[in-house]
C-alpha positions in Angstrom: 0.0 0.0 0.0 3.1 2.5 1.1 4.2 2.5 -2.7 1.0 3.2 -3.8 0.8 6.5 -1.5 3.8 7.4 -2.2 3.2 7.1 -6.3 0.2 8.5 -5.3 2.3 11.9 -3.6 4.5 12.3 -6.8 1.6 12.1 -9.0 0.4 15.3 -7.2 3.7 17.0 -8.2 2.9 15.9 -11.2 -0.3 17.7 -11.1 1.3 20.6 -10.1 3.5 20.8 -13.3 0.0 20.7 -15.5 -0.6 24.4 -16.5 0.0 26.1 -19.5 3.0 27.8 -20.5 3.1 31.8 -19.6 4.5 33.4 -22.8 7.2 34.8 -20.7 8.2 32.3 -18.0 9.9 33.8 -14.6 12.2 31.1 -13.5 11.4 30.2 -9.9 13.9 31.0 -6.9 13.4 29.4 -4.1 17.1 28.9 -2.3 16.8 28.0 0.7 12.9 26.3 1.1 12.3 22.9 2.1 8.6 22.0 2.9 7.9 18.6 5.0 4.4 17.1 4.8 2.7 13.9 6.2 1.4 11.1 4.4 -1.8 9.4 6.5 -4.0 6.7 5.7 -7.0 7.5 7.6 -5.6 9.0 11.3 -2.6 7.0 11.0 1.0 8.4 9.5 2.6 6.1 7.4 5.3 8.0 5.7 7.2 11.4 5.3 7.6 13.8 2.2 10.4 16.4 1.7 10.8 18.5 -1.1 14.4 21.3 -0.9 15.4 24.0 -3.0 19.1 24.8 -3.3 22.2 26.0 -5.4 24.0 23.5 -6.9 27.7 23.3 -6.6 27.8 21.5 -10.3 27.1 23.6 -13.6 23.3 23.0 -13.6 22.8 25.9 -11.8 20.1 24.8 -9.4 19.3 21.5 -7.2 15.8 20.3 -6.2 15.7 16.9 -4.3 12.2 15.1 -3.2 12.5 12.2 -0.4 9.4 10.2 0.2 9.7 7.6 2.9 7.8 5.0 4.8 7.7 5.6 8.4 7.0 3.8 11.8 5.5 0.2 12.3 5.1 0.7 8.1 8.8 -0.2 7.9 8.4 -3.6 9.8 6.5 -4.9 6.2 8.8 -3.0 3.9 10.9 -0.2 4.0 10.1 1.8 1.2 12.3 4.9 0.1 11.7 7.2 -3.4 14.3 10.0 -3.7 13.7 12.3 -7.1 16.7 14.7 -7.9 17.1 17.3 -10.6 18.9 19.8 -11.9 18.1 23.3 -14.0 19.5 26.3 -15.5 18.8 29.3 -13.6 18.8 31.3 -16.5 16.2 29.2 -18.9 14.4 27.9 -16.1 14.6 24.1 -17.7 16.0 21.3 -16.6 19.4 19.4 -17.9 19.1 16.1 -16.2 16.9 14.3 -13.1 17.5 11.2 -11.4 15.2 8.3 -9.3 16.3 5.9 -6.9 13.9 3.4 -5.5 14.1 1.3 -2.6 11.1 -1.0 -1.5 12.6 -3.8 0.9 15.0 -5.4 -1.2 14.2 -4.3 -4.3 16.3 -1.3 -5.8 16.1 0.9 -9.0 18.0 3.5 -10.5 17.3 5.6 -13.7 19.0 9.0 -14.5 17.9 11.2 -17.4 19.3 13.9 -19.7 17.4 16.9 -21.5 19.0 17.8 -24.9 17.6 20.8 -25.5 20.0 22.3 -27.9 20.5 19.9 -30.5 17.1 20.2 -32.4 15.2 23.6 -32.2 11.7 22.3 -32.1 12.1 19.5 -29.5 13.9 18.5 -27.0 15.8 14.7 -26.9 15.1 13.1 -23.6 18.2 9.9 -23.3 17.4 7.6 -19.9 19.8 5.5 -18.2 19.3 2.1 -20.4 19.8 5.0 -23.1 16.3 5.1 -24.6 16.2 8.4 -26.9 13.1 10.2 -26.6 12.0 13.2 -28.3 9.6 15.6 -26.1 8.2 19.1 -27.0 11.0 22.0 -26.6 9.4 23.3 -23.3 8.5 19.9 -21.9 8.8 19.8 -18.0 10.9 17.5 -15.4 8.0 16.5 -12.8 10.7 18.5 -9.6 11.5 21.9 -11.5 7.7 22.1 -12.6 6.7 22.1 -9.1 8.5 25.3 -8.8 7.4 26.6 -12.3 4.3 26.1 -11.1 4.0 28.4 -7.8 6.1 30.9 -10.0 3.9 31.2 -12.8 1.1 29.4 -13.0 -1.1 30.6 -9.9 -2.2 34.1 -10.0 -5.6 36.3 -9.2 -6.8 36.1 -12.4 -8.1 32.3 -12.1 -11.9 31.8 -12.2 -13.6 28.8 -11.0 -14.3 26.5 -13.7 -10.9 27.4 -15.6 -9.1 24.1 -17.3 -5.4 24.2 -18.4 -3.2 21.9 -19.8 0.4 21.3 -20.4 2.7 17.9 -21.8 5.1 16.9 -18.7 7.8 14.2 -18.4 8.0 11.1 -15.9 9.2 8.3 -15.2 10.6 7.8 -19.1 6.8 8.7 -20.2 5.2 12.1 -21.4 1.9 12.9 -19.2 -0.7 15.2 -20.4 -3.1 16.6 -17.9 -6.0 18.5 -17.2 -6.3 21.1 -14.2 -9.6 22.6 -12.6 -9.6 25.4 -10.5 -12.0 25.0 -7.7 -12.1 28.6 -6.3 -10.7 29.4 -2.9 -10.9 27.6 0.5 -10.1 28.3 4.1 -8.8 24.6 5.5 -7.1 23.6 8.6 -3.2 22.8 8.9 -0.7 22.1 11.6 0.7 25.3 11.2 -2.6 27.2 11.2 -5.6 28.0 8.7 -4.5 29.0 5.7 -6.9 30.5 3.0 -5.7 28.3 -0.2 -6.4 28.0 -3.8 -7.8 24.5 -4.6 -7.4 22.6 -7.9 -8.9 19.4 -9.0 -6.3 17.8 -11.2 -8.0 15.4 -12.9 -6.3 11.7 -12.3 -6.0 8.9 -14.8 -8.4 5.7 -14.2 -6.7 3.1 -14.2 -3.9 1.6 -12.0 -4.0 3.8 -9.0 -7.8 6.0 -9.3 -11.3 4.8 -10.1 -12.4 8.3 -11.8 -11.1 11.7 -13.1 -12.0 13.5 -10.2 -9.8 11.3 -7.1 -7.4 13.9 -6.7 -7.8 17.6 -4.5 -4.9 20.1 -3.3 -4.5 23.6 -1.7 -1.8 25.7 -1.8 -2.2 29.4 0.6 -3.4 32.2 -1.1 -0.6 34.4 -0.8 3.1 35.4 -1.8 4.5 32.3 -0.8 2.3 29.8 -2.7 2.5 27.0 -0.7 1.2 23.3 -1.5 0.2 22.5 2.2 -2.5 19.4 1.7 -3.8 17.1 -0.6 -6.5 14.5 -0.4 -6.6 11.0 -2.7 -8.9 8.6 -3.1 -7.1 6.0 -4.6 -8.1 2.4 -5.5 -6.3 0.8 -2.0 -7.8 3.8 0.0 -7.6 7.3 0.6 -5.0 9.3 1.8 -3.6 12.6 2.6 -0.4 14.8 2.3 -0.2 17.5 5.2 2.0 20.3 5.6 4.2 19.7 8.9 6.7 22.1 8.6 7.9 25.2 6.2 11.3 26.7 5.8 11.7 30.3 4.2 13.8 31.3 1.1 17.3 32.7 2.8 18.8 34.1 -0.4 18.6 34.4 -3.8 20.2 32.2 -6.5 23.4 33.1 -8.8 22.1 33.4 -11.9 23.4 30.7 -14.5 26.1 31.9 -17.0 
């Protein structure tokens, strides 16, 4: 069930990538931020999420790492760890390469990727670690920098209730193409207080993990910050929620990448 919950969490980054393209993109600075949420099934935590934002000491320019981890008696029937890395240029805003690692007991899995993004100028050539070659739209997204993007540039004042958007993404060696909703805005309840949020329906895939379109729900605040504090799943093995535990400010601003 854990590796469902936790598919379930990075499918909500995912979601969070799913919004159109500004015309002039800002790329997102966020040096410094780590959020830290809760996954429950029910009343009962089962696992951790963290998502950081840093300067890279590498080339790439900037480093954004997501852990997602099984927790408590949950790790007597498996230990399960995901860790997503990537890497993007602080100038473009895009990502150059990403990483997964995947431990679930004693079952382990690696796959790295790189974004070509210069060598044809209408697309962009995706090469995994078996060395697939993929080729992706020019502005395709990595599932960690669009999480950023996202908050950046894709949440603003002017959203009306009702308002669908859609954008081509890239996971897990696979382009995703979603549809968001925007639900209007709700006051909800978090451990660090009540926050007044956006909320956004992302509409799921039936399938593997959801029954119907409609399974998936987050907020994030309604102010400069932007913040993804909860989201609530209804998935095939159960339902289950992401909470907001902790939040760690921006301390400086990124060196822009030459």
């Amino acid at each position: 069930m854990l590796k469902n919950i936790i598919t379930g969490f990075v499918l909500f980054q995912l979601a969070l990538a799913s919004f159109c393209q500004p015309q002039e993109l800002v790329v997102p600075d966020y040096f410094g931020e780590k959020i830290e949420y809760s996954l429950k099934v029910g009343f009962f935590q089962v696992g951790k999420v963290d998502i950081a934002f840093s300067g890279d000491s590498s080339d790439c320019g900037a480093y954004v790492i997501c852990n997602a981890r099984s927790t408590g008696l949950v790790n007597f029937v498996k230990d399960v760890h995901y860790r997503f890395d990537a890497c993007f240029d602080t100038t473009t805003g895009y990502a150059s390469q990403s990483s997964r690692k995947i431990k679930e007991g004693n079952y382990h899995d690696y796959d790295e990727v790189y974004y070509d993004r210069s060598t044809r100028s209408d697309s962009t050539i995706v090469i995994t670690e078996d060395k697939d070659t993929l080729i992706v739209p020019k502005d395709v997204y990595d599932i960690l920098v669009a999480f950023f993007q996202f908050r950046k540039n894709f949440i603003h004042p002017s959203l009306e209730p009702g308002n669908m958007i859609r954008i081509k993404t890239f996971f897990v060696d696979e382009e995703w193409d979603l549809n968001i909703k925007y639900a209007g805005k709700e006051t909800i309840k978090t451990q660090l207080g009540k926050a007044k949020c956006y909320k956004f329906l992302p509409e799921t895939e039936v399938g593997r993990y959801f029954k119907t379109k409609e399974d998936l729900t987050l907020w994030v605040t309604a102010n400069k910050n932007l913040i993804p504090v909860k989201i609530d799943a209804k998935m095939k093995v159960g339902t289950f929620s992401a909470d907001i535990v902790s939040y760690r400010k921006p301390t400086r601003k990124l060196n822009k990448h030459k």
